[in-house]
N, C-alpha and C positions, 0 to 999 in steps of 0.2 A: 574806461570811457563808457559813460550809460547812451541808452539808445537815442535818449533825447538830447547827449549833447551834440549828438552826429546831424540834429536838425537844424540847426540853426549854418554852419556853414555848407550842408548840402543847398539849403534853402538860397544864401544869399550867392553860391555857383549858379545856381538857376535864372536865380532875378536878371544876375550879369547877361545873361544869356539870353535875353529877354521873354521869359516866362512868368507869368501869373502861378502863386505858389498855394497852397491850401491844404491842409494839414488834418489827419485822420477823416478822409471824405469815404464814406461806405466804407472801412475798414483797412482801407490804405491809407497807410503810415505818411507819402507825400504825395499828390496829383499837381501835375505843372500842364499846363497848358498857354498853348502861344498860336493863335489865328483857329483853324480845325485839328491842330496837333494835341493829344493829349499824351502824356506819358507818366507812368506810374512808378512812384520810387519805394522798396518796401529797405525800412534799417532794420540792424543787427549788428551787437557784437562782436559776431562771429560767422563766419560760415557754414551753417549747421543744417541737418535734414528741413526744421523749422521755417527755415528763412526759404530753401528751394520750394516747399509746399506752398506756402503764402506767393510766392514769386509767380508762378506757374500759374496757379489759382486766374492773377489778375491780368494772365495774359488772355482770359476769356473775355478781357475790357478789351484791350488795346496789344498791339504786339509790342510798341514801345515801352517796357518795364526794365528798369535798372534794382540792381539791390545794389545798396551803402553800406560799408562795411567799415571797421577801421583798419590803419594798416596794419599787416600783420608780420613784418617786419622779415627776419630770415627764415620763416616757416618752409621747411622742405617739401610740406605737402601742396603748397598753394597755388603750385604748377600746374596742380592734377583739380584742383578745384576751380581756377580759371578754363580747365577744359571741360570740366563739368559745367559750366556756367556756358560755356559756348555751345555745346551740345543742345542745352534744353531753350538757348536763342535766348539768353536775359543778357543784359549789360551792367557792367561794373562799375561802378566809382569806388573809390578809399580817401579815406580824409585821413590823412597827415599831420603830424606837430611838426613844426617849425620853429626858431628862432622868433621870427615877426606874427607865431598865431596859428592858426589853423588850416590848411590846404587842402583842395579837393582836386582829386587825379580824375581823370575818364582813362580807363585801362582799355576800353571796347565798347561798342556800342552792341545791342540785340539785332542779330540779324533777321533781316526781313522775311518775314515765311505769310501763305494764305493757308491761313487759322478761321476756325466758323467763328464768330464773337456772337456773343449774345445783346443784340443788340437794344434792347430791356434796359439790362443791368448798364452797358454805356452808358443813355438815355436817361437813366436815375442820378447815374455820378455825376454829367452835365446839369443835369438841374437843380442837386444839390449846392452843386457850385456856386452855379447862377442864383439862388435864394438865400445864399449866404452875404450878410452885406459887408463883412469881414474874417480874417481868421484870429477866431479866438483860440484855436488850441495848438499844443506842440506835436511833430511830428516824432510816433515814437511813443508815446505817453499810454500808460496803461493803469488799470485803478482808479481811475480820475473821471469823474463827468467830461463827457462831450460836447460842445459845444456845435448841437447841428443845427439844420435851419429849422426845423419844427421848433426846438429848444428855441431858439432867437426868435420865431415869432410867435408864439406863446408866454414870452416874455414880453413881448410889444404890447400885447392884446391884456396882458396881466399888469402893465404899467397904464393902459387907459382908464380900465377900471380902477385903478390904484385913484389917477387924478381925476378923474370925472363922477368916479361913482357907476350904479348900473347902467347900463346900456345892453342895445341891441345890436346883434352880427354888423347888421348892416348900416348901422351909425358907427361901425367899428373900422369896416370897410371902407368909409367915404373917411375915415382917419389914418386910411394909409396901413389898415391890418392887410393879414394875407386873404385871398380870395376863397380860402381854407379854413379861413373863421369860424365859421359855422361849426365847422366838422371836428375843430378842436376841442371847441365850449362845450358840443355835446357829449365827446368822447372822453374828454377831462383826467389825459392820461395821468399828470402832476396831482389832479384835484386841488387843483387852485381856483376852480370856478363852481357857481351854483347858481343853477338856473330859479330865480324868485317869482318867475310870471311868465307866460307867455312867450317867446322871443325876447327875453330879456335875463340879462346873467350878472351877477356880482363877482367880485373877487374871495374870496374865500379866506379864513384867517392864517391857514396854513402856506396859501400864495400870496399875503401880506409877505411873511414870516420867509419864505424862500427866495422875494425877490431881491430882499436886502444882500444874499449870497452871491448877485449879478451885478454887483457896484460900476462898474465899465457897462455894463450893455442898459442896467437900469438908467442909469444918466446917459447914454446915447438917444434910449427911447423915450428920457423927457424933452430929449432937445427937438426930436422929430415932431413930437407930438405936439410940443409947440407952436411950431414951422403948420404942421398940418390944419391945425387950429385957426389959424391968422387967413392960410388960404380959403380956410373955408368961408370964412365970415368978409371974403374982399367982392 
């Protein structure tokens, strides 16, 4: 079992649960969040030094972090690793094969401790969240572009000029870009953009040539831009 197949039914344990699910946010593998509750899920297919680093790491977010493991079946050791795991306050899940599919256990929850958090780095993971307008990626996934909210509105703002032609931040802004426009166009981390005038930017042939690799978000962002276009002109 790879890391990413352990996403999808950690994922839909959650939903049931009633949690909001979001996948690779600031470096964690799962963030579920439900009312002010956030909780951090980091996967593994194993229980290994790796996976308590990373574990630990993200209890400087939130003290609710669980690590996903699979089951590990008659392992004589894993007595001693569920009490490792209680000691440093993480909580466990194991997903299961079954008969009817895939199962997820809760062995333990993280117990409660007052931990300094950095309350920064919370603050960035909520807002990542919040600027995301979907999850595009899997939990677990390594190698792979990410799909974060800078990337999705870079992509917005790379599909206006795609349809419209040049424009300025701030005709990009009254089109439903981010209020971050500016600082994208000029920073031009992809270089998909070029400023031709003034307060005015183009698309670039290399962000023609890139967007086409966002087919789901490219066709999300003409539908909006659509929609934005119509109110604007009512």
């Amino acid at each position: 079992m790879r890391e990413t197949d352990l996403f999808k039914p950690i994922s839909d344990y959650l939903k049931h649960h009633g949690f909001k699910v979001n996948a690779e946010v600031k470096d964690c593998d799962i963030v579920a969040s439900r009312d002010n509750n956030v909780i951090i899920i980091e996967l593994k297919t194993s229980a290994n030094m790796q996976l308590l680093i990373q574990a630990t790491r993200r209890q400087q977010i939130t003290d609710s972090v669980y690590v996903a493991i699979p089951d590990p079946g008659n392992n004589r050791r894993f007595k001693g690793v569920q009490q490792v795991l209680k000691q440093l306050e993480l909580g466990l899940l194991i997903v299961t094969e079954t008969a009817i599919g895939q199962n997820v256990i809760k062995l333990f929850d993280p117990i409660p401790h007052q931990r300094r958090k950095q309350h920064k780095r919370r603050l960035a993971l909520i807002e990542e969240i919040a600027d995301r307008s979907a999850n595009y990626n899997v939990g677990g996934s390594t190698r792979t572009k990410l799909m974060t909210a800078y990337r999705e509105q870079a992509i917005y703002i790379a599909t206006c000029l795609h349809q419209l032609g040049p424009s300025s931040p701030k005709s990009l802004i009254a089109l439903g870009s981010s209020l971050k426009t500016q600082n994208i166009l000029s920073k031009n981390h992809y270089s998909w953009f070029q400023r031709i005038d003034r307060g005015v930017y183009e698309l670039t042939q290399q962000g023609s040539t890139d967007l086409k690799g966002y087919p789901e978000l490219w066709k999300r962002s003409k539908e909006v831009l659509g929609k934005n276009l119509v109110h604007s002109q009512e």
